[in-house]
C-alpha positions in Angstrom: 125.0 192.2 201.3 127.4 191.5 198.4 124.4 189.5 196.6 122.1 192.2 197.6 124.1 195.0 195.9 125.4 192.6 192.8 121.4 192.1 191.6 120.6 195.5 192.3 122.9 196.8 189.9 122.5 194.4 187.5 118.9 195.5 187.5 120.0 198.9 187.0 122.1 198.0 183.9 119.5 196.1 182.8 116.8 198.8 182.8 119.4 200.9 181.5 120.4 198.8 178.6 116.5 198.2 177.7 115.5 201.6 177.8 118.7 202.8 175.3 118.5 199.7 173.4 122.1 199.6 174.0 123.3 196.1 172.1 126.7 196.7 171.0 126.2 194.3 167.5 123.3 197.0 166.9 126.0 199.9 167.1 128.5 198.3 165.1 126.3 197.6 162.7 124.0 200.3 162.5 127.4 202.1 161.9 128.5 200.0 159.5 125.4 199.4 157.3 123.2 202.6 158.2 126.2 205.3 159.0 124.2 205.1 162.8 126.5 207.0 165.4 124.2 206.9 168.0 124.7 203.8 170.1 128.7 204.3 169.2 128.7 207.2 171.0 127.2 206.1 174.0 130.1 203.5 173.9 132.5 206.3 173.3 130.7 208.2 176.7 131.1 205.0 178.5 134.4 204.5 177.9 135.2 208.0 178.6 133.6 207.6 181.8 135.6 204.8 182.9 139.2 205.5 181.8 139.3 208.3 183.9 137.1 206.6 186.8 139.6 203.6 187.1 142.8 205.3 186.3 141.5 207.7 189.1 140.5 205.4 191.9 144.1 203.2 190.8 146.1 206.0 191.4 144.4 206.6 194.6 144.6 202.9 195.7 141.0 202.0 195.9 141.2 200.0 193.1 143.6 197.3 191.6 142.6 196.4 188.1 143.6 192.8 186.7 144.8 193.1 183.6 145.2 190.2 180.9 148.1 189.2 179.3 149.0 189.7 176.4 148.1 186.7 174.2 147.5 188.4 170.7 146.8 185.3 168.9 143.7 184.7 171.2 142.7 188.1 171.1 142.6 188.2 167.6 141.0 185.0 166.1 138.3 184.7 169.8 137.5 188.7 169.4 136.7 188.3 165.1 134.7 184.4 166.0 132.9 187.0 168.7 132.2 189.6 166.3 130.8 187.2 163.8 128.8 185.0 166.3 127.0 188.1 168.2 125.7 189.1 164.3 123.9 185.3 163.9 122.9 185.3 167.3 121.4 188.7 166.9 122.7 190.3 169.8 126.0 190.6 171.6 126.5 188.9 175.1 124.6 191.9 177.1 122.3 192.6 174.3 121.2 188.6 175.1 121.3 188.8 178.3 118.7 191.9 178.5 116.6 191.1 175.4 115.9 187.9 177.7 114.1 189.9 179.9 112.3 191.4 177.1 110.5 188.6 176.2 112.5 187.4 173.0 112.9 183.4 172.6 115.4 183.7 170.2 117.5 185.5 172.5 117.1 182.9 174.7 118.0 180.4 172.7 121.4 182.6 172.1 121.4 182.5 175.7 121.5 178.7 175.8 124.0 178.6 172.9 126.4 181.1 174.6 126.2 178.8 177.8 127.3 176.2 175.8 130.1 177.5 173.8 131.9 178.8 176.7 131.6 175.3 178.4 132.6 173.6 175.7 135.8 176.0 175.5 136.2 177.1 179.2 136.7 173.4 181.0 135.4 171.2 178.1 136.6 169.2 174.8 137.5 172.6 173.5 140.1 174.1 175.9 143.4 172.6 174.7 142.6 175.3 172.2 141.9 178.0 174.1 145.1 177.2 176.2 146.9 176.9 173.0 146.1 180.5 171.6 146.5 182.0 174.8 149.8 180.7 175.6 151.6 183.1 172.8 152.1 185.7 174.8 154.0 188.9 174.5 155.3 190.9 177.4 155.7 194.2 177.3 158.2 195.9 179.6 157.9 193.8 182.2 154.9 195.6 183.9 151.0 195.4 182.7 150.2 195.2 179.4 148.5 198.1 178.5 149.0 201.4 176.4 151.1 203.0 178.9 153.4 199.8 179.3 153.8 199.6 175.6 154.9 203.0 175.2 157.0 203.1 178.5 154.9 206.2 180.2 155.4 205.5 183.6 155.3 209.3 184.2 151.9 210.0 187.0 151.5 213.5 185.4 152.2 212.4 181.4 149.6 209.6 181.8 147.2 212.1 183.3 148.1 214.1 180.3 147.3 211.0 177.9 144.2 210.7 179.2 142.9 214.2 179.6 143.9 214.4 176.1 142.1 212.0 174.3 138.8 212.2 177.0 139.0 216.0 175.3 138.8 214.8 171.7 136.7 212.8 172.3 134.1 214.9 174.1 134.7 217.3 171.3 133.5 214.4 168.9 130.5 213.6 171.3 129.6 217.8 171.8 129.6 218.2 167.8 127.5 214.8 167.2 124.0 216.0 165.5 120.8 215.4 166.8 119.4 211.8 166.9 117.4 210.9 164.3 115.3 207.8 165.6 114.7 208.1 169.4 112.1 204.9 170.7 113.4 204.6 174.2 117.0 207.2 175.7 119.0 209.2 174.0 122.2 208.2 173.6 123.7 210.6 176.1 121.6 209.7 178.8 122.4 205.7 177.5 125.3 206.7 177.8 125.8 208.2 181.4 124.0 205.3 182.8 125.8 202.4 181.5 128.7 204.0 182.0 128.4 204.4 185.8 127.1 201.2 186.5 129.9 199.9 184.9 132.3 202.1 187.4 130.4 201.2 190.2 130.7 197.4 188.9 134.2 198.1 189.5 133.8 199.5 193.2 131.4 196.8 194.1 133.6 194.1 192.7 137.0 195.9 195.0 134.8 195.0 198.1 134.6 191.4 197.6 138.2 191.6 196.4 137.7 190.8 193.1 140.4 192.4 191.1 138.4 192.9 187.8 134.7 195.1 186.9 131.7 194.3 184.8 131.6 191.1 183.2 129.5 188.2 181.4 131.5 185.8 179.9 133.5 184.6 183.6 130.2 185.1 185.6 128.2 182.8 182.7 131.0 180.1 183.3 130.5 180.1 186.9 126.8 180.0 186.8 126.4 177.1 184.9 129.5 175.4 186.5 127.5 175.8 189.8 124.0 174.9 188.4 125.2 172.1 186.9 127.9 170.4 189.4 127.6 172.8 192.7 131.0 174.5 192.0 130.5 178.0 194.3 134.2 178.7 193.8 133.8 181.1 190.8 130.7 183.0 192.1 131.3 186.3 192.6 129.6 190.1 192.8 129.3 190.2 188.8 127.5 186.9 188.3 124.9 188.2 190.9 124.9 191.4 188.5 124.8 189.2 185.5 121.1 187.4 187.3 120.1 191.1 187.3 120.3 192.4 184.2 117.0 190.2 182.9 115.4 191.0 185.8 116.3 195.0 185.0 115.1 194.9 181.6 112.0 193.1 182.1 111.1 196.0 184.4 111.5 198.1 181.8 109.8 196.4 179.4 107.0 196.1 181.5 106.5 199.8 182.2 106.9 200.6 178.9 104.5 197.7 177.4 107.2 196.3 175.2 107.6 192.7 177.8 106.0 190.1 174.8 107.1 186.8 174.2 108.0 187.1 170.8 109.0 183.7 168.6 110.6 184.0 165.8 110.6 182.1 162.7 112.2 178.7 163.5 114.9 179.0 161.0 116.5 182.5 162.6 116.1 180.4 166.3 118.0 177.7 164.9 120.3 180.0 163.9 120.2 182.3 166.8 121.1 179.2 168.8 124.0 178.5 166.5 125.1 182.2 167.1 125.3 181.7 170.6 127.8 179.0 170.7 130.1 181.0 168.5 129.9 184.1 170.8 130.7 181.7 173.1 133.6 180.1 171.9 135.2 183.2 170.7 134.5 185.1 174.4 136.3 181.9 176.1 139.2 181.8 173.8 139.6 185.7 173.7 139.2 186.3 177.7 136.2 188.6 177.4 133.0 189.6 175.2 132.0 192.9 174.4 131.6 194.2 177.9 134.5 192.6 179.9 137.2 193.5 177.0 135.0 196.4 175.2 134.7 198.3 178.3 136.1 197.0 181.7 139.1 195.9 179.8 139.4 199.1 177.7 139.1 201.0 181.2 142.4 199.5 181.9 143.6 200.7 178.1 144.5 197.2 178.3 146.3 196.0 174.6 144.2 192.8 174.9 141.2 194.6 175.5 142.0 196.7 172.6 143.1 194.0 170.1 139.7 191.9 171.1 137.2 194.4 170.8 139.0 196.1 167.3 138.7 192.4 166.1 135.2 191.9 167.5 134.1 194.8 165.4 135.8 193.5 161.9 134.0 189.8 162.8 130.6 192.5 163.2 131.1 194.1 159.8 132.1 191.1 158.3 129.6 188.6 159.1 126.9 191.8 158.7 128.3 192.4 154.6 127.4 188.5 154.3 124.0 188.2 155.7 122.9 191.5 154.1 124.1 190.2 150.4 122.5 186.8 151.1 119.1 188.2 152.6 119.0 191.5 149.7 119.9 188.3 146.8 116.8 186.5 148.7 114.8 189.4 148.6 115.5 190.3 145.4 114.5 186.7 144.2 111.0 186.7 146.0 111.0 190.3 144.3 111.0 188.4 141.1 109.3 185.9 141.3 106.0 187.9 142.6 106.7 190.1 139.2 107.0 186.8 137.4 103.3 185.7 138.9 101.8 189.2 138.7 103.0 189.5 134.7 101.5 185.9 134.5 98.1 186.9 135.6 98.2 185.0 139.0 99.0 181.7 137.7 100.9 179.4 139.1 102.5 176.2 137.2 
């Protein structure tokens, strides 16, 4: 039943992230290099969607959210290594899941690479390290450590009023957004809506089981391969049956809409697609979560790990983007030249 309902929904998100080309390395850097709101937005609807989902349900005792500690210096350096390794792997960790579906091999190879850094860090030679980082930790109050612990609001009505607050300004900022300007597959609305309530229901589906946490990839990637590889069942849960989905999803969706090719690319950007794999992994395993489990279950909880992670995630984006653009536009710019060069030489070549 449990496995039924976990794949079904991961197809679900995975049509749903096909179809809106929802990556969340393509929003941070379309934002960053093309001024490209779109995809933030449907982040921004997502997240809207689930803070006041999960605050709801919490308050009404359906739901008990885990939240992480908070070890800053984990957060910090595992979210930037993240942010820089989902750039040279071409796609963050649900981005790679779903273009896996699609057809792409160099997504695959991601796949493989991400699979290999969380081992290596989660359980293998690397985890003194991760152990180290996370063991700085900070309480705050005494209680959870989110938003609301930091700033003491214990208050049922002045959280509500938090909340209600910024979901307002923030639907103000999504109502005034102007129309999309490149539209192959959703909107980012209906991107948006959909994500964003397959993410809730992630967290409904994962309360059955008893699992205290929602949608996820980096735990449920950890526990596949620990049970493909030695048996291990004890970490399989509802989201790694969501996680087998989401391929599955997005291949459906490929299919109907004629985009499921295998597509190879050129064996340099596998090799390094590979290589940008591992370090999404490493940094998800030190840092507790990848985009999804800290940049939106985690940031359901307004969780200050969550928050530090993904804000850290995005300056590793916009930092590994600046360098690859400047090192592909100086490449260009040098084949540029060089054709001039044999044009202005009539064609000749010495």
């Amino acid at each position: 039943m449990i496995a039924t309902a976990g794949i079904a929904l991961g197809l679900l998100l995975g049509f749903s992230l096909q179809r809106g080309g929802y990556c969340m390395n393509t929003a941070f850097r379309s934002f960053y290099l093309e001024k490209d709101r779109s995809l933030v937005r449907a982040w921004v609807l997502v997240l809207i969607i689930n803070i006041i989902g999960v605050t709801l349900f919490t308050d009404l005792g359906i739901l008990n959210p885990l939240v992480a500690p908070f070890f800053w210096p984990a957060a910090v350096i595992g979210g930037f290594v993240f942010g820089v390794g989902m750039v040279v792997a071409g796609g963050c960790a649900s981005g790679t899941y779903y273009r896996c579906g699609r057809g792409m091999l160099g997504s695959i190879a991601a796949l493989v690479g991400f699979v290999i850094g969380t081992a290596l860090t989660d359980g293998g030679a690397l985890t003194p390290l991760q152990q180290s980082l996370r063991g700085y930790t900070v309480t705050v109050g005494g209680g959870d450590a989110t938003v609301f612990g930091l700033l003491g609001i214990s208050s049922l009505w002045l959280r509500w009023g938090v909340i209600l607050v910024l979901a307002a300004a923030a639907g103000l900022w999504l109502a005034r957004s102007p129309k999309q300007k490149f539209l192959i597959g959703w909107s980012w609305q209906r991107t948006g809506l959909f994500v964003g309530l397959a993410a809730f229901a992630a967290w409904l589906l994962s309360a059955m089981q008893g699992r205290e946490f929602g949608l996820s990839f980096t735990q449920p990637t950890v526990a596949l391969t620990r049970f493909v590889i030695g048996g291990d069942s004890s970490g399989i849960s509802v989201a790694s049956f969501m996680v087998i989905g989401v391929p599955l999803g997005a291949f459906l969706a490929a299919k109907a809409a004629g985009e499921a090719v295998l597509r190879m690319p050129d064996p340099r950007r596998f090799v390094r697609q590979f290589g940008g794999g591992i370090t999404m992994g490493l940094g998800a395993s030190i840092a507790g979560g990848c985009n999804i489990g800290h940049s939106i279950t985690g940031m359901s909880t307004l969780g200050l790990t969550a928050m530090v992670s993904t804000m850290f995630i995005i300056l590793g984006c916009w930092a590994a983007t600046g360098v690859i653009y400047r090192i592909e536009k100086k490449h260009m710019e040098e084949q540029m030249r060089l054709a001039m060069a044999d044009i202005a030489s009539g064609g000749e070549t010495v």
